[in-house]
C-alpha positions in Angstrom: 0.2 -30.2 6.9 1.6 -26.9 5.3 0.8 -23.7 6.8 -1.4 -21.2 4.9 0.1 -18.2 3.4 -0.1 -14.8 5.4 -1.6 -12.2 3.5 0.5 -9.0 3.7 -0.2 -5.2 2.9 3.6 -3.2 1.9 3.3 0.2 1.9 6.3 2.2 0.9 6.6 5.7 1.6 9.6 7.8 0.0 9.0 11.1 1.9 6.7 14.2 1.7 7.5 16.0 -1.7 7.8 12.2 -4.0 5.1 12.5 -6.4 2.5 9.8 -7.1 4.1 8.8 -10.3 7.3 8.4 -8.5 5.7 6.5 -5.9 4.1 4.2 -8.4 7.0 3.6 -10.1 8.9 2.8 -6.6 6.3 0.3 -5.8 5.8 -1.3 -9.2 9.9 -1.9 -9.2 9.3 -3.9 -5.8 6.4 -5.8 -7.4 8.3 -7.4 -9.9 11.7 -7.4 -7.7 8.9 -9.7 -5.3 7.4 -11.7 -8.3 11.0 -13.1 -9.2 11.2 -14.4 -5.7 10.6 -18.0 -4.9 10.0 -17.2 -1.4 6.7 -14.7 -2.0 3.8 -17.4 -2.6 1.7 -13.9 -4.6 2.5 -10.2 -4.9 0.0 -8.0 -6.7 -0.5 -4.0 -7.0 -2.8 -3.3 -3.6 -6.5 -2.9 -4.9 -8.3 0.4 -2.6 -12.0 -0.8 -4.4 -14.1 0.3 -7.7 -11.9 3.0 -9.4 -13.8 6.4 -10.3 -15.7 6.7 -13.1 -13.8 8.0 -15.8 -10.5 6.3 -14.9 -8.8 3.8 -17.2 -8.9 0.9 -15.0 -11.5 -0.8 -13.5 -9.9 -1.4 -10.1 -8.1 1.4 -8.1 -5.0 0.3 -6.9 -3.9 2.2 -3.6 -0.7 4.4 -4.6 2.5 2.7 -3.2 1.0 -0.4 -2.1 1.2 -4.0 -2.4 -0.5 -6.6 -1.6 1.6 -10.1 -0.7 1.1 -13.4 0.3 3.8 -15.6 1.9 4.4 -18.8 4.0 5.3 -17.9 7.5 8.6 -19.6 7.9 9.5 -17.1 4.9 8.1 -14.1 5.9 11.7 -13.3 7.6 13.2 -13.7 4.3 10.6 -11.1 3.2 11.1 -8.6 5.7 14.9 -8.7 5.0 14.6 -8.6 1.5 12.2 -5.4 1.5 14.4 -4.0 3.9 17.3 -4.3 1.6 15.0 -2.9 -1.2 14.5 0.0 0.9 18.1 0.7 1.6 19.0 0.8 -1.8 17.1 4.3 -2.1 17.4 7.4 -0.3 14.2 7.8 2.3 12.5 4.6 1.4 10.5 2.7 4.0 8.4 0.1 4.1 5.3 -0.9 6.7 3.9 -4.2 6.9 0.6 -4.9 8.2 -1.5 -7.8 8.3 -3.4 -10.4 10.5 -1.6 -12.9 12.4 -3.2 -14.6 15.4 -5.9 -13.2 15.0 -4.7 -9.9 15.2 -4.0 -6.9 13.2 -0.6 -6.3 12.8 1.6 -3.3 11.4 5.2 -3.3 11.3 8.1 -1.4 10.6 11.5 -2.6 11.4 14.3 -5.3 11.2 13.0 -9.1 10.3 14.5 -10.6 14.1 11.9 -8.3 15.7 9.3 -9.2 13.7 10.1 -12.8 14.6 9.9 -11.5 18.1 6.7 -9.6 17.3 4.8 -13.3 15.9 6.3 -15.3 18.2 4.9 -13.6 21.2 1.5 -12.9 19.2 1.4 -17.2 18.6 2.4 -17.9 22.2 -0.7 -19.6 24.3 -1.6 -16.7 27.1 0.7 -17.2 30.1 -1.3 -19.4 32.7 -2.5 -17.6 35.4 -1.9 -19.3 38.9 -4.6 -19.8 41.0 -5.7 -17.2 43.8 -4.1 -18.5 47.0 -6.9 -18.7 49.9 -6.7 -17.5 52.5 -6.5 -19.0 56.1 -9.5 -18.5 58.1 -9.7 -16.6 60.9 -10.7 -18.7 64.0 
């Protein structure tokens, strides 16, 4: 049986003073950096809802984000590709977040801890022993 994709928020950040447009463009050079990849399953321009009134668009997309879906036995692939994204530019950085588990996620960091990080979010709850009695006075 194959494993459902996890669905993934990126959000790069470039530093204080980068403007929107340069934070646009930043993500939108991911995005299709991410689309030529056989190992992302989808990767689309994060959506933040019903874009004002006025705007061009009819979806607002939220400024440097992305939204991804992968397998889980890629996702280490993943975080070492957009970690080697990210060190190709000065101040880049890229947080993950998601569900896995069951539980919210957000990451930052090197793909073996994030490994870590799932694997010890799958792992059954450690077993607790039973109380010991004890003897009876008498």
């Amino acid at each position: 049986m194959d494993a459902a994709p996890l669905h993934l928020t990126l959000q790069i950040e470039a530093g204080p003073d980068t403007p929107p447009e340069e934070l646009d463009a930043l993500a939108r050079q991911l995005l299709g950096e991410l689309r030529e990849s056989d190992d992302v399953a989808q990767a689309e321009l994060a959506e933040a809802g019903t874009a004002p009134p006025g705007t061009k668009s009819a979806e607002a997309i939220t400024l440097g984000a992305l939204a991804v879906a992968v397998l889980p036995n890629f996702l280490p692939k993943l975080v070492d590709f957009v970690q080697a994204w990210a060190l190709r530019g000065q101040g880049r950085t890229v947080k993950f977040k998601g569900k896995f588990a069951g539980q919210e996620v957000e990451f930052e960091g090197h793909a073996a801890d994030l490994t870590r990080l799932l694997a010890a979010l799958s792992a059954p709850p450690a077993a607790t022993p039973p109380a010991a009695s004890a003897p009876k006075p008498g």
